[in-house]
Backbone bond lengths (Angstrom), bond angles and torsions (degrees), N, CA, C in turn:
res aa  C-N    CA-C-N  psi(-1)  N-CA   C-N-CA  omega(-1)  CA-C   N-CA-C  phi
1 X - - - 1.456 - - 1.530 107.62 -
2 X 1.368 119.02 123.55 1.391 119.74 -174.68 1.966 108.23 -78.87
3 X 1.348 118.33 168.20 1.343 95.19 -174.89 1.701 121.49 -78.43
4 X 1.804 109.83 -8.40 1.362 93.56 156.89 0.893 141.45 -72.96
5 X 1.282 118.69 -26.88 1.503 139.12 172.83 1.825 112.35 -54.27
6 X 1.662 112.14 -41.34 1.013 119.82 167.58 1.967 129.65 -73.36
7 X 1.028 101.19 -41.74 1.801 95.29 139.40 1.143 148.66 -84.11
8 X 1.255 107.07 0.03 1.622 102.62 158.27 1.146 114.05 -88.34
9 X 1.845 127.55 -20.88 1.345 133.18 173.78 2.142 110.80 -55.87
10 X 1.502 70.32 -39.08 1.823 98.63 -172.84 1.663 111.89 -57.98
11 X 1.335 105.01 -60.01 1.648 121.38 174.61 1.293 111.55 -61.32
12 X 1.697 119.11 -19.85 2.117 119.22 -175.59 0.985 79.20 -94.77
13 X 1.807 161.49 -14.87 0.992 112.11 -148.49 1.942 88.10 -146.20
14 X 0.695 115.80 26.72 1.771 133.21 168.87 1.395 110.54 -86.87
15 X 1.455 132.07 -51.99 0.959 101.84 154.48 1.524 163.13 -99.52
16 X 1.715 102.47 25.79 0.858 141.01 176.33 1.631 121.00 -82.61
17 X 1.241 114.58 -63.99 1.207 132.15 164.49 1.333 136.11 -76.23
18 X 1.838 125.03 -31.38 0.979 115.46 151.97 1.573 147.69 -96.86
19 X 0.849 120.27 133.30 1.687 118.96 -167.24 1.699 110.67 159.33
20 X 1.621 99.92 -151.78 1.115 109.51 177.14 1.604 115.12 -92.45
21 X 1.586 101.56 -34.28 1.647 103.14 177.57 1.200 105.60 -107.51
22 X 1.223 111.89 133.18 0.971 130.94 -174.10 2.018 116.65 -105.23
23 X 1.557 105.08 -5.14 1.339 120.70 -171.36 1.801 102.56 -44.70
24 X 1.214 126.75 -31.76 1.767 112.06 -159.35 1.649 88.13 -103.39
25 X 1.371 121.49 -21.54 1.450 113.67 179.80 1.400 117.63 -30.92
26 X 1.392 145.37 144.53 1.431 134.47 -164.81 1.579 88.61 -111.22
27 X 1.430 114.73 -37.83 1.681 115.03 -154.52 2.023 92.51 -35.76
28 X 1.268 126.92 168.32 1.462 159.16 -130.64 1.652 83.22 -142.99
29 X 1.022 129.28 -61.51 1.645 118.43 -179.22 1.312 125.21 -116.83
30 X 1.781 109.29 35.07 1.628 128.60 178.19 1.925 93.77 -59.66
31 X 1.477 146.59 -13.77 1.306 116.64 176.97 1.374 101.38 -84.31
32 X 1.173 137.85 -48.84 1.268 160.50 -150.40 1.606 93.83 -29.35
33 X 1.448 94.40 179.13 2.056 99.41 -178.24 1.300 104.83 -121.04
34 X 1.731 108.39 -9.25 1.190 111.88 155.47 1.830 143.48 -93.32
35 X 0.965 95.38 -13.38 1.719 127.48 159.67 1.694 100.78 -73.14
36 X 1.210 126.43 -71.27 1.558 111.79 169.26 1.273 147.31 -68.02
37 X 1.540 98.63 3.28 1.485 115.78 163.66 1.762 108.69 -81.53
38 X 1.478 103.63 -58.62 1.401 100.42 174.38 1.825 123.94 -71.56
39 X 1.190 105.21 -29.68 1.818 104.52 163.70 1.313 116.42 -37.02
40 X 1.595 105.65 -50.03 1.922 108.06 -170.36 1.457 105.26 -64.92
41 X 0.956 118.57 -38.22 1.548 115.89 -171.85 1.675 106.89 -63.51
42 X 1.818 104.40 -58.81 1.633 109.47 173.62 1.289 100.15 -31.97
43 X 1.446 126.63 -75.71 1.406 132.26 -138.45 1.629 108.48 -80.80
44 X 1.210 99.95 -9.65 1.921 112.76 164.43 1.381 107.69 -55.14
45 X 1.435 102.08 -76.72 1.363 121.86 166.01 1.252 135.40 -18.87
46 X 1.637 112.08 -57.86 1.588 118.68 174.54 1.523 117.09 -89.28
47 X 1.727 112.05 -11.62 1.251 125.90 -170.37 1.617 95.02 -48.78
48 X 1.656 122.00 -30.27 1.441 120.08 -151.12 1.411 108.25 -68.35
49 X 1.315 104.77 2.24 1.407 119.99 172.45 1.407 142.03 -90.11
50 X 1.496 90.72 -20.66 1.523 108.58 179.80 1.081 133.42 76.81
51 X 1.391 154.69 142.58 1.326 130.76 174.89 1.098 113.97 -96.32
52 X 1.434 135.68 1.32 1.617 132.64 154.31 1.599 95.35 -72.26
53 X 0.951 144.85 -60.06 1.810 148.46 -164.56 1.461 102.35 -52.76
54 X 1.700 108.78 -39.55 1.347 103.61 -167.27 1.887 105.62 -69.30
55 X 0.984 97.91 -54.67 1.776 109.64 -179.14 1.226 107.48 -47.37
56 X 1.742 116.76 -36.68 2.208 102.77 174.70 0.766 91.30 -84.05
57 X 1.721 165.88 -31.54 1.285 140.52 -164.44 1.263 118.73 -57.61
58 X 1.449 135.98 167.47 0.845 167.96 167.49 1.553 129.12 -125.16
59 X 1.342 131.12 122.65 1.234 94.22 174.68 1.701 142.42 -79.34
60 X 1.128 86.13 17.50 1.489 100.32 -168.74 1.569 105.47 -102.39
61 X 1.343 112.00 -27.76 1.828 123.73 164.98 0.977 107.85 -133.21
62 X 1.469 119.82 108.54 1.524 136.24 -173.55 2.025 107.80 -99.24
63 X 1.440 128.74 166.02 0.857 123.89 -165.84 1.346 84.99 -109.40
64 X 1.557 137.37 -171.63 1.594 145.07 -141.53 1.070 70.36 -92.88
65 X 1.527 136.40 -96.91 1.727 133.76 -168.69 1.416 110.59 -0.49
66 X 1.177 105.15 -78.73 1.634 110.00 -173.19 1.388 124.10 -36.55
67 X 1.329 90.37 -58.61 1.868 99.97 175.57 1.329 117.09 -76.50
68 X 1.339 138.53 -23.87 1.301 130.74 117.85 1.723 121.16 2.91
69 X 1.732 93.64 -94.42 1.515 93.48 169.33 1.779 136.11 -48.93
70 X 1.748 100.78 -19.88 1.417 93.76 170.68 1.470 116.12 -107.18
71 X 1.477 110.04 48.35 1.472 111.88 161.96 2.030 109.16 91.62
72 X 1.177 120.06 -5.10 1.444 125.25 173.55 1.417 113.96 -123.04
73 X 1.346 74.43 83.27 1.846 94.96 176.64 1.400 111.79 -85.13
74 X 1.536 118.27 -28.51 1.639 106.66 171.58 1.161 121.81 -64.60
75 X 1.345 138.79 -21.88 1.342 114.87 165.06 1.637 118.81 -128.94
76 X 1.627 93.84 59.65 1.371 113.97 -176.50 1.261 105.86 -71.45
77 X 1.282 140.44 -81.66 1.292 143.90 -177.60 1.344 109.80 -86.93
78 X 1.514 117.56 65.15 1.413 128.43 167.66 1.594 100.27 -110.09
């Protein structure tokens, strides 16, 4: 998985999977205690995105976060 491929997986599935409801989550073992141990960490991770940032993104024009997350950190916060 290249790293765009891995945030756009990240951005479809943030607000699905992280939070309190978990009802539209698709994952197969979203009750588990092991699925919500590792979720918090995922959703740490992509949180750096925000869920207002996530909704203007695009993947084709990403905000500094994003491109951050896909490996161009030098002109992340330009």
């Amino acid at each position: 998985m290249t790293p765009d491929e891995w945030v756009e997986k990240a951005l479809e599935t943030y607000p699905r999977c992280c939070g309190a409801d978990l009802s539209e989550c698709t994952c197969p073992v979203k009750d588990y205690w092991f699925f919500k141990n590792k979720i918090a960490d995922y959703c740490a991770k992509v949180d750096v995105c925000g869920p207002p940032a996530i909704a203007a993104e695009s993947s084709e024009s990403s905000g500094g976060d994003a491109r951050f997350l896909r490996g161009q950190a030098e002109d992340a916060n330009e």
